[in-house]
TORKOL-866297 format. One record per residue: residue in three letters; x, y, z of N, C-alpha, C in turn. Coordinates in steps of 0.001 Angstrom, whole numbers, plus 500000, padded with zeros to 6 digits. Last residue first. Layout:
<rs>
AlaXYZXYZXYZ ...
</rs>
This chain:
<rs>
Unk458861524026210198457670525467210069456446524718210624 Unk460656521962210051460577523326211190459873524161210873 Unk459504520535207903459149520077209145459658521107210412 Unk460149521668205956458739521677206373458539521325207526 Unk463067521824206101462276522747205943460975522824206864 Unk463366519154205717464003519381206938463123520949206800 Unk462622519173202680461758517861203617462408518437205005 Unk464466520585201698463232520718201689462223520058202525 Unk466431518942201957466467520179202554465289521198202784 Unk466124516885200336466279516603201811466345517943202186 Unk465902517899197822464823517554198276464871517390199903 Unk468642518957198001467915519404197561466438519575197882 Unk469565515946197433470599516747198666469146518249198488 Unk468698515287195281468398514564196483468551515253197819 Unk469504516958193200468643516531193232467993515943194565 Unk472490515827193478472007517061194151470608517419194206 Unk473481513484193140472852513257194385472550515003194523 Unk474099510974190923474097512562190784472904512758191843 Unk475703508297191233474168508712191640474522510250191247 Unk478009507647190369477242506561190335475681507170190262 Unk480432509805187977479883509451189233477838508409188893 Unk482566507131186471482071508508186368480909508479188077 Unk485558505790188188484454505790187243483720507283187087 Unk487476505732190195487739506416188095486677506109187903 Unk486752504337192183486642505394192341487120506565190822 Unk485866501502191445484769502874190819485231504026191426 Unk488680500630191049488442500734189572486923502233190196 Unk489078500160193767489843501076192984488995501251192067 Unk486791498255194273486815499327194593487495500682194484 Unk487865496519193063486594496573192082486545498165193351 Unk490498495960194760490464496000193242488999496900192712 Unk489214494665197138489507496046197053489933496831195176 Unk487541492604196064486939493685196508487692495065196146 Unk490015491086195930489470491456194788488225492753194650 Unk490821491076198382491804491227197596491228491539196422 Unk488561489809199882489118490937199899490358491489199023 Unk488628487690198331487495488118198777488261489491198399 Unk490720485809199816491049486124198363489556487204197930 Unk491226487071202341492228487156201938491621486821200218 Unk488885485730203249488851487124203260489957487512202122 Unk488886483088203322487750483787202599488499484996202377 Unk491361482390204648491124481997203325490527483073202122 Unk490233482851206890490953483630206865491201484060204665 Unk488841480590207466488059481839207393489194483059206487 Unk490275477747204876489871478395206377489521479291206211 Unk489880476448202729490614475940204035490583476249205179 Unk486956476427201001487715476846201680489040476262202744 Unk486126474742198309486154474352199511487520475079200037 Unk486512476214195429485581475127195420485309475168197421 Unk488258477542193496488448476766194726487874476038195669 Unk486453478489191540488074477911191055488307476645192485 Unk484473479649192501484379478064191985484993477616192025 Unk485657482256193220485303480596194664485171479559194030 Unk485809483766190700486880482952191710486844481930192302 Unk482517483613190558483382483004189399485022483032189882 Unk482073484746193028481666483875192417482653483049191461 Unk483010487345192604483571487032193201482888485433192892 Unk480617488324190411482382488116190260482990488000191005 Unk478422487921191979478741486939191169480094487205190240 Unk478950490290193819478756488729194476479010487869192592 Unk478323492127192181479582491905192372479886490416193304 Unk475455491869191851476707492017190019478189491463190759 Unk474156492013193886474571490935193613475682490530192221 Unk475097494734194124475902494018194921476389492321194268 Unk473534495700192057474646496517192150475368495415193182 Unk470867494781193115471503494259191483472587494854191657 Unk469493495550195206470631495576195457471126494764194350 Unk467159498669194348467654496986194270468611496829194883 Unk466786500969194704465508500339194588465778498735194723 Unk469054502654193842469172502429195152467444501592195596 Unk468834503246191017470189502666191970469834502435193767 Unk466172504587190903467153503250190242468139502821190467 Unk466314506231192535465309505360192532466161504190192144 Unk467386508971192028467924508479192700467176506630192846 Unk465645510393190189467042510061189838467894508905190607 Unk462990510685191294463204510153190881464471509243190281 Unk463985511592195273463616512045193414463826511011192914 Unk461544509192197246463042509954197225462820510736195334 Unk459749507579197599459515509188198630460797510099198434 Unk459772505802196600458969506532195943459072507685196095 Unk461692503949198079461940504675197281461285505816196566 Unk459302502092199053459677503239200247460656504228199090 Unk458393499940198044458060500885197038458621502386198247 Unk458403497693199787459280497631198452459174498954197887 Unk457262498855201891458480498644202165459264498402200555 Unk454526498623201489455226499578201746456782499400201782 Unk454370496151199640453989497227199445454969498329200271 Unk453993493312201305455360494199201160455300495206199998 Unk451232492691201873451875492900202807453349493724202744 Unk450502492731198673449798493777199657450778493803201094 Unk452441490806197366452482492081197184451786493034198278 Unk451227488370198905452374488999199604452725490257198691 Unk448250488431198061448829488932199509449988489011199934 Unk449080488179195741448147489422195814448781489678197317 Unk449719485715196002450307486374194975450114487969195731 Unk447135484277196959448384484068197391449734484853197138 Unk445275484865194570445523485097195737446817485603196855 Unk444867484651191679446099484629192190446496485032193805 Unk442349484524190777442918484101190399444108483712190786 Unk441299487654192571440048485456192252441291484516191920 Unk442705489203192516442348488632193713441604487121193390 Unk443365490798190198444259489166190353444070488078191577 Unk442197492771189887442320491960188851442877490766188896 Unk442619493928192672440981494277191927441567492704190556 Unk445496494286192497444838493206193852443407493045193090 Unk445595496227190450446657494912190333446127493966191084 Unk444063498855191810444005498085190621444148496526190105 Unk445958498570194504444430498577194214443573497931193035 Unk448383499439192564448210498344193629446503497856194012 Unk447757502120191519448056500984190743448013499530191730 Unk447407503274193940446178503173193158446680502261192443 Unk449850503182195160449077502982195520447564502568195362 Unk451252504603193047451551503437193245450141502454194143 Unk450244507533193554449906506670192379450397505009192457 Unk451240507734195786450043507867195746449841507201194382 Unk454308507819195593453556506571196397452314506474196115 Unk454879508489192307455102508624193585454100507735194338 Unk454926506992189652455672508770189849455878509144190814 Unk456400503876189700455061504576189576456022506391190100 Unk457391501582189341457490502150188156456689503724188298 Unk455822499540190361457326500035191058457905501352190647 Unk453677499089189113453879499700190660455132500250190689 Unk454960498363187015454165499270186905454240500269187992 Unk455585495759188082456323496714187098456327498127187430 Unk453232494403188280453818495001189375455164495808188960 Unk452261494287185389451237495432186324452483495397188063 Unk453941492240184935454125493816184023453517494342185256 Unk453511490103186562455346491007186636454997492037185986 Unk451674489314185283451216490040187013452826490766187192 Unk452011488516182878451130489360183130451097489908184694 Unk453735486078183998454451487769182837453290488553182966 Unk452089484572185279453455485309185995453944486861185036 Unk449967483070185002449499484334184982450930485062185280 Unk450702480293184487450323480983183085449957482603183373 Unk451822480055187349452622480274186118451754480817184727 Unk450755481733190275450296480613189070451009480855187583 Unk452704483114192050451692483115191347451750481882190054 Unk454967483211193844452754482821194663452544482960193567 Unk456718483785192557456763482474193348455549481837193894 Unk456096486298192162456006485645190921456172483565191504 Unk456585487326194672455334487944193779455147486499193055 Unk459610486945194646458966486440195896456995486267195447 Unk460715488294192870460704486960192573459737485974194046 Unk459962490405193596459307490383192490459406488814192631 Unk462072490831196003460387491186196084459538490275194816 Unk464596490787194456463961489878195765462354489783195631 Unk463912492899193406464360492288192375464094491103192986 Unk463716494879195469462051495159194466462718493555194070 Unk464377494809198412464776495126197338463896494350196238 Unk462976497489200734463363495771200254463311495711198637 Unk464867499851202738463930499512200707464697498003200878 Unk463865501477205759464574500437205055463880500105203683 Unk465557504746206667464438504065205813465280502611205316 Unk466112505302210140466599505203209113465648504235207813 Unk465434504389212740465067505916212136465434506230210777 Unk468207503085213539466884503363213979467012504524213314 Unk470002500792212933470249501890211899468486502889212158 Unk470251498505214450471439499428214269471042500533213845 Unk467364497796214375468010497665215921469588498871215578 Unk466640497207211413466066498105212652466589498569213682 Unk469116495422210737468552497024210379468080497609211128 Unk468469493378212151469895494184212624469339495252211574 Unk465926492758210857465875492965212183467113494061212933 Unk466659492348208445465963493554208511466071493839209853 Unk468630490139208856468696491173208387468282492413208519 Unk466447487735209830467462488386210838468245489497210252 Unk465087487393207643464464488215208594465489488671209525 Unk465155488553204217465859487910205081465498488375206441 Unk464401490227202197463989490174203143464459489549204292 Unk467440492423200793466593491709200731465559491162202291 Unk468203495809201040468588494608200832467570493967201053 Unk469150499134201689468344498557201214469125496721201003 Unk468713502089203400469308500693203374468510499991202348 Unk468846505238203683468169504390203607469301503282203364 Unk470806507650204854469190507607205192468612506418205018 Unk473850507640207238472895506873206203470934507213206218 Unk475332509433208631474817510207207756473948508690206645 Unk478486506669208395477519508190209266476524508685208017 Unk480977505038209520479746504746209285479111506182209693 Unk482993504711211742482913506274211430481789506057210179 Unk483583502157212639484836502511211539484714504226211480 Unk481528501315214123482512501921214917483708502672213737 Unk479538500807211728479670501849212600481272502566213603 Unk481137498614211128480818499313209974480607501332210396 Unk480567497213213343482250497283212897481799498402212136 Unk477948496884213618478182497325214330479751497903214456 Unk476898495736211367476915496623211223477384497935212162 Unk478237492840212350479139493680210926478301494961210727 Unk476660492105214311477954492465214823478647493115213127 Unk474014491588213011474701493333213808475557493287214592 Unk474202489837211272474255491078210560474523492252211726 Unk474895488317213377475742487867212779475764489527212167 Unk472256488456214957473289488427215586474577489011214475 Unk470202487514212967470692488618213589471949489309214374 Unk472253485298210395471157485778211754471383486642212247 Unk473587483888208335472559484888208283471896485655209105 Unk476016482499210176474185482265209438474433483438209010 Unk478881482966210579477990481229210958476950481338210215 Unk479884485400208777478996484990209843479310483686209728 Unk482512487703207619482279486632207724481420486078209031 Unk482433490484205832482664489949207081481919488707206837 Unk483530493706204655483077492742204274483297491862205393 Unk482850497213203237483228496029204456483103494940204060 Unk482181499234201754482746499445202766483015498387203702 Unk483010500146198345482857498839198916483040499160201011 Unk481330502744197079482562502281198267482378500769198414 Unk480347505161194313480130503892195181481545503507196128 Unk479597508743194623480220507438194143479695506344194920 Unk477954510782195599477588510296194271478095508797193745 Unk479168512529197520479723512907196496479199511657195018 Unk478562510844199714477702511811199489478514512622198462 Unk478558506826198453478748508043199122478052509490198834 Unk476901504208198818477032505388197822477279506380198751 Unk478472501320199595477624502724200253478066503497198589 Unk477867497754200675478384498870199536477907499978199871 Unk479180495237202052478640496390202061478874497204201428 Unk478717491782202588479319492992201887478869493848202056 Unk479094488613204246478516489412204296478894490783203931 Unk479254485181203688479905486819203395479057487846203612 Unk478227482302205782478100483578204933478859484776205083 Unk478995478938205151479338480651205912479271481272204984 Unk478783475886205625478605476561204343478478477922205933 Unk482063473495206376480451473954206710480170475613205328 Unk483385470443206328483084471525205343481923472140206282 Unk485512469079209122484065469501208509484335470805207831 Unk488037470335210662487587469020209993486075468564209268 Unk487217472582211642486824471391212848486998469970212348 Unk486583473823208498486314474174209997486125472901210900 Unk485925474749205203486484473741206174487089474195207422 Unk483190476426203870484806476510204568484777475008205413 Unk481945477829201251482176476365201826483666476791202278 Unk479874480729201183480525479425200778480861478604201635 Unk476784482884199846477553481847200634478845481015199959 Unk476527486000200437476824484942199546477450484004200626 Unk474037489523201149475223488415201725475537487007200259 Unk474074492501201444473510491608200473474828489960200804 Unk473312496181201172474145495025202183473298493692201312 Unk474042499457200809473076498233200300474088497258200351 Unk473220502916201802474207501768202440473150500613201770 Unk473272506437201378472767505215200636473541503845201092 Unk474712508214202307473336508058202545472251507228202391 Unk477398508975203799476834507345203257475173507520203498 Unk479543511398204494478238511182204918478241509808203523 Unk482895511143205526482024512084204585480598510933205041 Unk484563511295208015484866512103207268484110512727205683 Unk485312507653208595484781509019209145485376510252208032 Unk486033504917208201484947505351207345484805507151207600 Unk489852503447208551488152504383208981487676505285207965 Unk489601500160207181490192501401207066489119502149207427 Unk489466497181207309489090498023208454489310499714208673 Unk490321496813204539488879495984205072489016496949206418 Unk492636497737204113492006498032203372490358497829204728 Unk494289495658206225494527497509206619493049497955206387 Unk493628493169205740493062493597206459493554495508206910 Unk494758493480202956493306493555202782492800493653204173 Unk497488493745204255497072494785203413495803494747203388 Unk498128491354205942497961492913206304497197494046205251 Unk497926489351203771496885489890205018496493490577205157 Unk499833488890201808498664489722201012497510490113202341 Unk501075486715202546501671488419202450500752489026202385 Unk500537484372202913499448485317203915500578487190203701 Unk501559482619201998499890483456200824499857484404201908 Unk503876482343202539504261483306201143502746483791200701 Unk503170481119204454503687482292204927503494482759203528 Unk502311478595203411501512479409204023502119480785204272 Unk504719477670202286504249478189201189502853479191201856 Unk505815477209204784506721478348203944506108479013202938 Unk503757474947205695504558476292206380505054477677205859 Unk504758473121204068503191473700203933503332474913204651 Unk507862473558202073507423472405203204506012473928203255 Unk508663473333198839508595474135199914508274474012200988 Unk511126472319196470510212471852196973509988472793198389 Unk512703474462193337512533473461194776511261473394195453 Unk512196475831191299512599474295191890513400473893192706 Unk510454478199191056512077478102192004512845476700191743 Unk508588477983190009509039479347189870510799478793190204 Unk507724475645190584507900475983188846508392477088189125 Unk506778475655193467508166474978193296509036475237191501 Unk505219477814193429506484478142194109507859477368193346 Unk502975476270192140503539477904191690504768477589192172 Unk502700474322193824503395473718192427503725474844191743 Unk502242475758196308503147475002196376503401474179194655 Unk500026476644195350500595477569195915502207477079195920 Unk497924474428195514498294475111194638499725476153194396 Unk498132474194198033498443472888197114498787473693196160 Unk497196476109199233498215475700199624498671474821198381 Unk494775477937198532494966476431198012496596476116198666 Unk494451480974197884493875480277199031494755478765199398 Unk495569481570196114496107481762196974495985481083198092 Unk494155482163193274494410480741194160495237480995195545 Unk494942485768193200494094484337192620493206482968193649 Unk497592484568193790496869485854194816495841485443194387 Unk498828483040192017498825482873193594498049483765193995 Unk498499484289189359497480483064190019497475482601191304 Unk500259486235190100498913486669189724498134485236189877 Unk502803484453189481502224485359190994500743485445190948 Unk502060483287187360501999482497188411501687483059189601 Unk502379485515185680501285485145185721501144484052186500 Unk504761486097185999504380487205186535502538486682186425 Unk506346483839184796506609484310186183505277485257186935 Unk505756484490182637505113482986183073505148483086184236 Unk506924486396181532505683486117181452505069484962182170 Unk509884485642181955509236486610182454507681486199182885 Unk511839483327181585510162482435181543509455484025182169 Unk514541483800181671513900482792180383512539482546180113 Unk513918485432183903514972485881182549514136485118181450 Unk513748483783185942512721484551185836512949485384184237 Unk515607481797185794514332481230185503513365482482185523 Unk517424482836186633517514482744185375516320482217185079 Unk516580484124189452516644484845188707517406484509187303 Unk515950481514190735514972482253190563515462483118189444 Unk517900479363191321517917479489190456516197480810189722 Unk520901479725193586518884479612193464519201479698192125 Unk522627479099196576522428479423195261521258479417194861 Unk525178479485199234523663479804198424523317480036196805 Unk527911479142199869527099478426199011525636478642198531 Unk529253480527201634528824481089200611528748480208199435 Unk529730480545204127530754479269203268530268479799201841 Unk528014482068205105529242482372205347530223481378204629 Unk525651483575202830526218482419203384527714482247203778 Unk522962485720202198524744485342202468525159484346202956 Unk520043486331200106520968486102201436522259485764201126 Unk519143488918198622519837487885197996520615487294199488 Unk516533491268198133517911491004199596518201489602198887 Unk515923493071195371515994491795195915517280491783196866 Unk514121495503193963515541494940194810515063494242195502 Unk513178496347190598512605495585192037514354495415192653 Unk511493498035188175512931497995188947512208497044190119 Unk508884497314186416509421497723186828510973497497187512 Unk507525495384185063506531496073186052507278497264186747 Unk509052494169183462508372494750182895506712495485183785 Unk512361494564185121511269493603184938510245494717184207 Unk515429494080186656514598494992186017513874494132184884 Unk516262493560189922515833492917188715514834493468188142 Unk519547494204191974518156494645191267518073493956189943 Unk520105493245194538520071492661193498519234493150192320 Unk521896493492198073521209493881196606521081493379195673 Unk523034490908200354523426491928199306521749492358198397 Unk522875490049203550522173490124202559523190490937201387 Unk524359487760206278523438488834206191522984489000204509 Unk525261484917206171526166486295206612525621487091206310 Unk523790481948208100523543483172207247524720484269207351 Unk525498478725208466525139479770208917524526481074207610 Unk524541475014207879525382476227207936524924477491208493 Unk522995472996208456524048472853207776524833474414207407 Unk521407471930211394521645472786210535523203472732209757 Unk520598469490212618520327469494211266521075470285210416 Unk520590470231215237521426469384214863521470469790213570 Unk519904473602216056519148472080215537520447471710215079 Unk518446477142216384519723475553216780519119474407216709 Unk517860479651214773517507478158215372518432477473215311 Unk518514482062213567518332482043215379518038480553215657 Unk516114481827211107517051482278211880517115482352213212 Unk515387478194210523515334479212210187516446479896210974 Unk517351475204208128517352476121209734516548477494209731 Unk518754474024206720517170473682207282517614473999208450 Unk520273475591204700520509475550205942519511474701206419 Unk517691475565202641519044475055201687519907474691203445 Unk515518476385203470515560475325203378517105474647202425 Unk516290479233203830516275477981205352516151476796204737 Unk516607479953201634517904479905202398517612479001203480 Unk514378479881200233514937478938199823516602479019200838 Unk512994481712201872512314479851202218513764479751201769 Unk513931483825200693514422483731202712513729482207202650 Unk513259483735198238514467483502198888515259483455199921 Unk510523484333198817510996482709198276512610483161198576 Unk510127486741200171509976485913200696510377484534200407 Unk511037488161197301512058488236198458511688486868199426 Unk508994487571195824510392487121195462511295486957196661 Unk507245488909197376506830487357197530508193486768196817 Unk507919491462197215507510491357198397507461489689198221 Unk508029491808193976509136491893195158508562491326196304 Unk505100491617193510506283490672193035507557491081193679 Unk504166493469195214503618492771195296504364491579194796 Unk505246495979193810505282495686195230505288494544195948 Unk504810495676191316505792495249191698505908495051193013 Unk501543495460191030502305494766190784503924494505191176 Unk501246498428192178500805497124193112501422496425192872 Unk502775500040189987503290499683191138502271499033192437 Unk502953499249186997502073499046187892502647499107189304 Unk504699500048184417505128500651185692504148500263186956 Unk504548498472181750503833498935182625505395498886183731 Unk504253498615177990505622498985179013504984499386180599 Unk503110495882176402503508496922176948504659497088177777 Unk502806492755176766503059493264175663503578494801175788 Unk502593492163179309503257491079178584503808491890177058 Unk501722494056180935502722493646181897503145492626180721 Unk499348494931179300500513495866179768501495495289180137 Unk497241492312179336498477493707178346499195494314178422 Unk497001492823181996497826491713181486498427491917180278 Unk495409494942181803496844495020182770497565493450181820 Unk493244494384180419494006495493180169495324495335180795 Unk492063492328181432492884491965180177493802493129179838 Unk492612492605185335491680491985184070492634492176182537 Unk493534492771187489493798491683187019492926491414185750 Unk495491495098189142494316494798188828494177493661187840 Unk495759495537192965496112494486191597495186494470190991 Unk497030498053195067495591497409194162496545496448193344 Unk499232499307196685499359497749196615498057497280195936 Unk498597502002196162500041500932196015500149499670196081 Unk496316502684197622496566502508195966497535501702196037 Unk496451503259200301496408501847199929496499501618198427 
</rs>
């Protein structure tokens, strides 16, 4: 699936305006939607597609020629249709000559905006001039389907996910003629070589059980394997499809949730003082000492902050279940700050578009950027240095056969 990533931040746009790039997502990706505007602009020059009989139609197709257009992403061939009176004409390829840059950043705002039909349709018509009927310009967003749905269902089997942290966002889709608000639901795994994966992403009605264990249940059938712990927030129909999918498996509520949940029972002039000492906790060398620090923290804040005290004492075990792993591993896998980082750059897209058109919508610009942030960490350095861990688990399988 490399071949078709887009990557869209300042480095590439350097390349493709000022440089010499060879990106081959990019061209794939600008051929594949050039070609498609010149199969619109033949039916709509005939208003006929192919094979259709209609009064209307004003002529016939005589099949295709070649056209190569050498561009700063690369060589591209273009099928240029035929016209048996051989009137087809366009004006794409002087307008792509005089306006490169402008060209290649309209595509890039269609995949972008893609979603927006409206939008999609004042790209098309500045690229081409002409006007595109809602149909033609829908066909030209949904190039980008197949691919994020290849990406989005590609099988998981073949290495162990010991670390899986799930974390949902909402938006606004229009459905039935009504806006309604639907949740994303993402999945990130640290694999057993250390890296990170984006491994899924799916669209609920709620938050509800149901919803989280039909996507952990895709996640599974993909070849999902080898997870020890989970981690994400409290959300109850969440933890619940945890339990029920992932039995036997450790669940970590995520401290960053937790804290703000701490600091929500507690009386504001006491909040920075009760965030250090639960700090602390979290902070601690292993459960037993956490444990005493907790003791401590409840001993000093029970008169004052009750309410506070008792939801640290009830989610104790569960926020601090990391304790039982090496230290190395703690900090990446104690929160899900690693998801919500990427929920809020997908964020800063959805604003652009404000109100979905449809489910499909979601995925298609979602997933398109997912898979991007998922190229980029497989070049990163590695996420977790997991031998330390791999190590201790062997030790812990030890004791327990003697």
């Amino acid at each position: 699936m490399a071949q078709y990533q887009i990557t869209l931040d300042d480095q590439l746009l350097h390349q493709l305006f000022i440089g010499d790039s060879r990106d081959a997502g990019v061209a794939a990706l600008l051929e594949t939607v050039l070609n498609q505007v010149l199969k619109a602009q033949a039916s709509e020059q005939l208003n006929a597609e192919h094979y259709q009989r209609t009064e209307e139609r004003r002529g016939y197709r005589n099949g295709t020629y070649p056209h190569t257009l050498t561009t700063r992403v690369g060589k591209l061939t273009l099928s240029v249709p035929r016209f048996r009176d051989g009137t087809f004409s366009t004006e794409l390829f002087a307008r792509y000559q005089r306006s490169e840059q402008a060209l290649v950043l309209a595509l890039m705002e269609m995949v972008l905006n893609g979603v927006s039909t409206r939008k999609v349709t004042q790209v098309t018509e500045e690229l081409c001039g002409a006007e595109f009927s809602k149909s033609t310009v829908s066909e030209l967003c949904k190039q980008l389907d197949p691919i994020v749905q290849e990406w989005a269902q590609r099988p998981l089997k073949g290495r162990a996910y010991p670390f899986l942290l799930v974390d949902a966002m909402y938006v606004k889709v229009r459905e039935d003629g009504r806006v309604r608000s639907r949740g994303v639901m993402i999945a990130t795994g640290i694999n057993e070589s250390g890296y990170r994966e984006i491994l899924g992403l799916q669209i609920g009605d709620t938050e509800s059980e149901a919803s989280w264990g039909a996507f952990f249940e895709d996640l599974k059938q993909r070849g999902l394997q080898g997870v020890d712990l989970v981690t994400s927030d409290h959300h109850t129909g969440l933890v619940k499809a945890v339990r029920t999918h992932f039995q036997g498996v450790t669940w970590q509520r995520c401290q960053t949730h937790f804290m703000r949940n701490i600091l929500d029972a507690s009386p504001k002039s006491l909040r920075p003082e009760i965030k250090a000492h639960v700090r602390t906790i979290f902070e601690a060398a292993n459960e037993k000492v956490g444990r005493e620090l907790l003791k401590k923290t409840i001993t000093a804040f029970a008169q004052t902050a009750p309410k506070a005290m008792e939801v640290l004492e009830n989610g104790f075990d569960d926020a601090t279940a990391v304790l039982a792993l090496p230290a190395n591993v703690r900090v990446r896998t104690r929160t899900t700050n690693a998801v919500e980082r990427l929920n809020e750059e997908l964020r800063r897209r959805e604003r652009v578009i404000r109100i979905f058109p449809n489910r499909d919508s979601v995925l298609r610009l979602f997933g398109a950027l997912l898979m991007e942030q998922d190229d980029k960490w497989t070049t990163e350095r590695t996420y977790i240095d997991l031998r330390a861990y791999f190590a201790w688990r062997k030790d812990q399988t030890q004791k327990k056969n003697e």
